[in-house]
Steps between C-alpha positions, in 0.01 A plus 500: 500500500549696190469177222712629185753220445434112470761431815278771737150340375690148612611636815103625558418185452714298727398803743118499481479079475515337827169715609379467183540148499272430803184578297423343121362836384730703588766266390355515135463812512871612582562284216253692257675883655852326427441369159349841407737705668768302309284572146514858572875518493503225199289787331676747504830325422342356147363876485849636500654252289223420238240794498188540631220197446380420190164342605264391780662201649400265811779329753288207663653258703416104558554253720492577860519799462256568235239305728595738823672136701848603529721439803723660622788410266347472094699509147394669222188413245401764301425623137426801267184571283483810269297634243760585191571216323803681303877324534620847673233498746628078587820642542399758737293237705772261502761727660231637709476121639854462535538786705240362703610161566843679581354710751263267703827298511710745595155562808555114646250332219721219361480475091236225355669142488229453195544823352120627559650887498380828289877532339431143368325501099243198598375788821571805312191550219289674309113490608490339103761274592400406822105380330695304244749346753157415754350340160793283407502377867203391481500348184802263624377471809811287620621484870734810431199711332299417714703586796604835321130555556420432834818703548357816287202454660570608866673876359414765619589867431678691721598809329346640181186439291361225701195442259728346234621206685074486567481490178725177437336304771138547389680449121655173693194364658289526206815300288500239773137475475513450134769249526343306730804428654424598877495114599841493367579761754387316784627187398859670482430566866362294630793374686631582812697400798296296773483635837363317727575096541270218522516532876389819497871669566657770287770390302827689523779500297752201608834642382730780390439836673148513532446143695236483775292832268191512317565579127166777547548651133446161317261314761259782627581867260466274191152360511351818617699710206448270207109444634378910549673480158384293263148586666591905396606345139144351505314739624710823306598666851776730437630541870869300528467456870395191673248673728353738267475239255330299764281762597346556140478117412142314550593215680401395851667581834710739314522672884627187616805452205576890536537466915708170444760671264507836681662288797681312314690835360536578890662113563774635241541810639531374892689142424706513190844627585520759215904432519497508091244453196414105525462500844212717533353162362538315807310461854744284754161344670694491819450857515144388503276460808241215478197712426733689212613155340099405516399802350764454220366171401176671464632821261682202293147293502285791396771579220460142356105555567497806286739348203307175436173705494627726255629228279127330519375863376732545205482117428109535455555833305750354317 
């Protein structure tokens, strides 16, 4: 399918999902082709309109799609470094993120309720502005820095000079370090829904439209996420996914953790109904056979396993 309007990269994508959709991998990486296809024609537009580029730039994204966990429905967190720190060249970058947000819209990615998007000033930088932005959230180090952080933190680059958003993360860690504020991180999340009752059952939702399901993304994807990393803030691992970051970290059963969230990406995939954006959250466990619901419980206990052992870590380093 020849890819040269927004509406024809959406309709390749509502085309190419459902088999895409059976595997994580492939999922993510449909999701990588589309965003970049959609670039490509966001490119050329600003190309037409405003001139060629005036400087190296980097478009990262963050969230779950920065750490490679998207399902099969995802909005939009993304954000712009570049080089020039010159008004024009903010300009340029600006409408360059616009154009952007417009056309992953316009491709079935619904617009940032929080406004995390590269046509938004607080995504859109300088690599200047971005080290003096990371150093005055760190210096405040209030819930909202901090979570402005943890939310920089998992970009990655998708298109462009990947090395600069590098750059700002190892600039990041060794802030953080300096701060001394990664307790403060895990402290701000440390909390997270329970999953499994004192009677050893997994506790669904009890009203509205998702009764009788698990709530996966804030009982089991939580404690694995915020775990792998705070461990990678630690430890000054640049990977943004969950496994990779696992895989690099110095902790033990690190095989076990990885094999526990793998399947719990595949629980999403088989048992979530994917019938819009929030409820790709949810497992109905009477979808679940006995040995699935068992196995469950022991993906959510591992993920609690792996959280309280890296807050014991960063407490003692801390």
């Amino acid at each position: 399918m020849k890819c040269d309007t927004y509406s024809a990269i959406a309709e390749y994508k509502n085309t190419q999902m459902k088999e895409a959709a059976k595997d994580h991998f492939q999922l993510n990486q449909l999701h990588d082709n589309i965003i970049k296809k959609v670039l490509e024609i966001s490119m050329k537009e600003i190309q037409i309109r405003n001139g060629p580029l005036p400087c190296p730039f980097s478009f990262f994204v963050m969230g779950s799609a920065g750490r490679f966990e998207q399902s099969v429905w995802s909005d939009q967190d993304h954000g712009i470094i570049y080089l020039d720190s010159s008004s024009d060249a903010k300009a340029y970058f600006l409408s360059l993120g616009k154009e952007i947000s417009k056309g992953l819209y316009q491709a079935g990615y619904p617009y940032c309720d929080g406004g995390v998007m590269s046509g938004n000033p607080f995504w859109c930088k300088s690599q200047a502005e971005w080290e003096k932005q990371i150093l005055n959230w760190a210096a405040d180090a209030s819930w909202e820095s901090l979570r402005y952080l943890l939310i920089f933190i998992d970009g990655r680059s998708i298109y462009g000079h990947h090395r600069l958003i590098e750059q700002l993360k190892s600039y990041t860690y060794l802030t953080i370090q300096k701060e001394q504020i990664l307790p403060r991180f895990y402290h701000n999340t440390l909390h997270f829904k329970k999953g499994i009752g004192v009677l050893g059952q997994l506790l669904v939702e009890t009203h509205g439209i998702h009764a009788g399901s698990l709530n996966i993304k804030e009982t089991a994807f939580f404690p694995y996420i915020n775990a792998a990393r705070l461990l990678a803030m630690k430890d000054h691992v640049l990977e943004t996914t969950t496994l990779s970051r696992l895989d690099k970290l110095r902790i033990h059963d690190k095989k076990i953790y990885q094999d526990m969230f793998l399947k719990l990406l595949t629980y999403r995939l088989q048992f979530s109904t994917h019938s819009d954006y929030e409820s790709g959250h949810y497992v109905p466990v009477d979808k679940l056979r006995k040995d699935q619901k068992n196995e469950l419980k022991e993906i959510i206990k591992n993920g609690v396993a792996l959280n309280q052992h890296a807050g014991k870590l960063i407490e003692k380093e801390g």
